[in-house]
N, C-alpha and C positions, 0 to 999 in steps of 0.2 A: 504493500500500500504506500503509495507518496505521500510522506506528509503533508506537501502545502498543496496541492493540488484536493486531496481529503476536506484541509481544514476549509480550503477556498468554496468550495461545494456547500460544505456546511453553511457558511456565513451566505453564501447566496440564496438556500434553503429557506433562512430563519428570515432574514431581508422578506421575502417572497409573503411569505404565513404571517409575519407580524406586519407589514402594509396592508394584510386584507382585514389583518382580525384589529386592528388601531382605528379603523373606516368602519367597520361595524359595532365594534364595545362604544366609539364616539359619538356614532349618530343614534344608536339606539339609549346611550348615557344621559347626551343633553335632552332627549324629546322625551324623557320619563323622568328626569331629573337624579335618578340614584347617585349617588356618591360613590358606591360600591361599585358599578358601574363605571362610572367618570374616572374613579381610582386605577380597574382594571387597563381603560384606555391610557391612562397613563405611563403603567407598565408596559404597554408596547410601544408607547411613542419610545420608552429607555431601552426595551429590547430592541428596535430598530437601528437605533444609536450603539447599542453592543455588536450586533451582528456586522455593520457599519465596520466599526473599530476592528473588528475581529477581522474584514477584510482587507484593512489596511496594514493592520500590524501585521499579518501570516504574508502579506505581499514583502515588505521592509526585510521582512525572517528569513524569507525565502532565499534574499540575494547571498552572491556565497563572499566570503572574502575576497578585501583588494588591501592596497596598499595604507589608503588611512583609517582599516577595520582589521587586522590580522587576526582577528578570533571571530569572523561573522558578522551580520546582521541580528546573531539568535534575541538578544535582551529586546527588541522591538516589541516581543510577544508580550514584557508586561509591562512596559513604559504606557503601551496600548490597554491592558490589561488593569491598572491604576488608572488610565480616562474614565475605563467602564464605572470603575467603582465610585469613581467621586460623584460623578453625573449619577452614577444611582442612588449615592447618600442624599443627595440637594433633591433630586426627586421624589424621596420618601417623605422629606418632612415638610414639601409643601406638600402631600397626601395627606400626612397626620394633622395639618392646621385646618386643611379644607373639611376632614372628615368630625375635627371635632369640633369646629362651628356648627357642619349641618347635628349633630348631638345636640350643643346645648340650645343651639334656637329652633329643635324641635322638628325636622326642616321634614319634610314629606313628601313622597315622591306616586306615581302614576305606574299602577302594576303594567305591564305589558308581556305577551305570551313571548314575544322577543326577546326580550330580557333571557325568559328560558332559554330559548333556540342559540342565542349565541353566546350565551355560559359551556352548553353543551358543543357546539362546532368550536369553542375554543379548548376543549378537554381534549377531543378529538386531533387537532393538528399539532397541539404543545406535549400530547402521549407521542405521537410519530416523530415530533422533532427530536423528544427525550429519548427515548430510544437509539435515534441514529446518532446522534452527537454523544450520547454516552456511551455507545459503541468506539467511538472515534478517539473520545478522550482515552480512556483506559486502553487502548493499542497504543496510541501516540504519546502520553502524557505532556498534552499539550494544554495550559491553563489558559489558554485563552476559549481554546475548544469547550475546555470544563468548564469554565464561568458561563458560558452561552447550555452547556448541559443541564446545570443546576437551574439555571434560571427559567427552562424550560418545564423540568420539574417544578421547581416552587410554582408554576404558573398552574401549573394541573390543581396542584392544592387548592392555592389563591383561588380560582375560579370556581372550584365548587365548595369553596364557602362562600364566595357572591350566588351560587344556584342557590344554597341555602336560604341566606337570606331576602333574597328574590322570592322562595316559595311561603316563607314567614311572613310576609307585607300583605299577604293573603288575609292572615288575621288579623291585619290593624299593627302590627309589631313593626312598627318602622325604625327605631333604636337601632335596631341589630345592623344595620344597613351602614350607621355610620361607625358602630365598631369593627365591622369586617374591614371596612376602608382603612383605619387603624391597624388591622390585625395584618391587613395588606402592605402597608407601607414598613413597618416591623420588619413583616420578613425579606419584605427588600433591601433595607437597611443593614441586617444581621448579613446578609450575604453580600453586600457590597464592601465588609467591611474585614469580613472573611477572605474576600478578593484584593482589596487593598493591602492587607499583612504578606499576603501572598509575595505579589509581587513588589510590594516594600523589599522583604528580604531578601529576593533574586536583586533589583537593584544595588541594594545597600551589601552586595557579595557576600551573603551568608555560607560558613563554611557549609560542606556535604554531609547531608546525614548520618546518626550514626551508624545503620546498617549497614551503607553503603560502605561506608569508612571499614568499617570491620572483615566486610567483602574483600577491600583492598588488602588488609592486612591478613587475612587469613590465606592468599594466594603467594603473599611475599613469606610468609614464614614456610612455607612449603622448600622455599631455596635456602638450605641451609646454609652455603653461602657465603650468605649476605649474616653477617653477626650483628648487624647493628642497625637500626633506622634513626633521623631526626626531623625536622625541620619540616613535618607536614606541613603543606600547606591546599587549601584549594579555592578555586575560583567558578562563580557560576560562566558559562558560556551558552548564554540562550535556555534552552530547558538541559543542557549536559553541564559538566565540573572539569575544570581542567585541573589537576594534580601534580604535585611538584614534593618531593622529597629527597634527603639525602641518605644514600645507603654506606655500610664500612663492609670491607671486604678484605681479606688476608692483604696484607700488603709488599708479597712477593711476587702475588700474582703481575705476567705484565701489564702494559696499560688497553692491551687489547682485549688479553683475557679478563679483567677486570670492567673494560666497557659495554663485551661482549654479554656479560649477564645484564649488565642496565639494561640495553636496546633488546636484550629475548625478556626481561621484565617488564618495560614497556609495551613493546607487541600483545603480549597474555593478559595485561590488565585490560588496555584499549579492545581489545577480542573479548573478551570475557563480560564486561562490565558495561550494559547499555548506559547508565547514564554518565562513562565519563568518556569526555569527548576526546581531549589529550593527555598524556603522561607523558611529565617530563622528569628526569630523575640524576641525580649528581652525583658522584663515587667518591668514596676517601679509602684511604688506606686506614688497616690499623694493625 
């Protein structure tokens, strides 16, 4: 599977499903007045703008190394990745001002069988998006793909609890209408924020996990060798780590036999170990 060809697909997907279902939660929001409703369209005007993002930044990712980038384009996926999130904070909590106005001034809205119909066609196309894009994440672990997954998901949720509260207006129970919209902007918030730590720490070059790390070291103790390690270090490169460490090695050996285990340690890590992109490694004698 390509990855940026994969992710491309996807964002033109979500693009496609969230332009129809942003025209339909819209116009069926403002001519019944729901909140919960108005809130929903909201959330695709932000999914439009992620899906957006997601295309731009998997394009940026996609380019390979030149001369003023020697480690890629990869970090584009969460410089892009942080747009999504902040646009979805600022968009949550005008949801929570809007929603708890229509609360305290009571505010009432016009049932319409619509209302149903397009709770359910949005269940409907945010289950298919969820499905492929969380197919897509989990092969590629790509967080841009994932932040577009999850939000697909939470939108299944979100939306039938607007069906909910849509079929509760039934009884006169209009409240619920503007706590869903609450309940809605919440969990956009919670996962915008989830996605900003994210790729906070790929920016800000958080070292490599520690499984992954352990990975590393359980393949080098293999080479007996090598007596000694120091100076771990690593760096993100897009969604891989590049690593860098220094090994001791008898110091009889000559300088070829002695460089000769680096570059066949290098090879086996970079082979073995999907998420690191490079190894680079330094010899000392001891």
């Amino acid at each position: 599977m390509d990855r940026f060809k994969s992710v491309r697909l996807a964002s033109i997907l979500g693009i496609a499903g969230n332009v129809f279902l942003l025209v339909i939660k819209a116009t069926v929001g403002l001519l019944t007045g729901s909140q919960a409703m108005i809130a929903d369209s909201f959330n695709s005007a932000g999914d439009i703008f992620s899906s957006v993002m997601t295309f731009i930044g998997n394009k940026i990712a996609s380019k390979p190394d030149d001369e003023d980038h020697n480690l890629g384009h990869g970090k584009a996926e969460y410089i892009y990745s942080m747009f999504i999130s902040i646009v979805m904070i600022v968009m949550s909590l005008i949801i929570i001002k809007n929603s708890a106005t229509s609360i305290f001034f009571h505010n009432k809205y016009d049932f319409s069988v619509w209302l149903v119909i397009v709770c359910v066609i949005t269940i409907v196309i945010k289950l298919f998006l969820f499905l492929y894009t969380n197919k897509i994440a989990k092969k590629l672990n790509n967080l841009l793909i994932k932040a577009n997954s999850e939000d697909h998901r939470n939108d299944c949720i979100v939306t039938l609890c607007n069906l909910i509260s849509c079929l509760v207006s039934l009884k006169g129970i209009y409240w619920i209408d503007g706590i869903v919209g609450i309940g809605i902007a919440i969990w956009i918030l919670v996962s915008a924020i989830k996605i900003f730590i994210q790729s906070y720490d790929v920016l800000m070059d958080k070292c490599i996990d520690d499984n992954t790390k352990k990975e590393v070291l359980d393949i080098i103790s293999k080479h007996k060798e090598i007596q000694k390690i120091t100076h771990f270090n690593s760096t993100p490169v897009g969604y891989k780590y590049q690593i860098s460490f220094s090994i001791f090695v008898d110091g009889n050996l000559s300088t070829f036999e002695s460089h000769d285990i680096a570059d066949k340690l290098e090879k086996e890590i970079d082979k073995e170990i999907e998420e690191v992109y490079l190894t680079v490694i330094h010899v000392n004698p001891i």
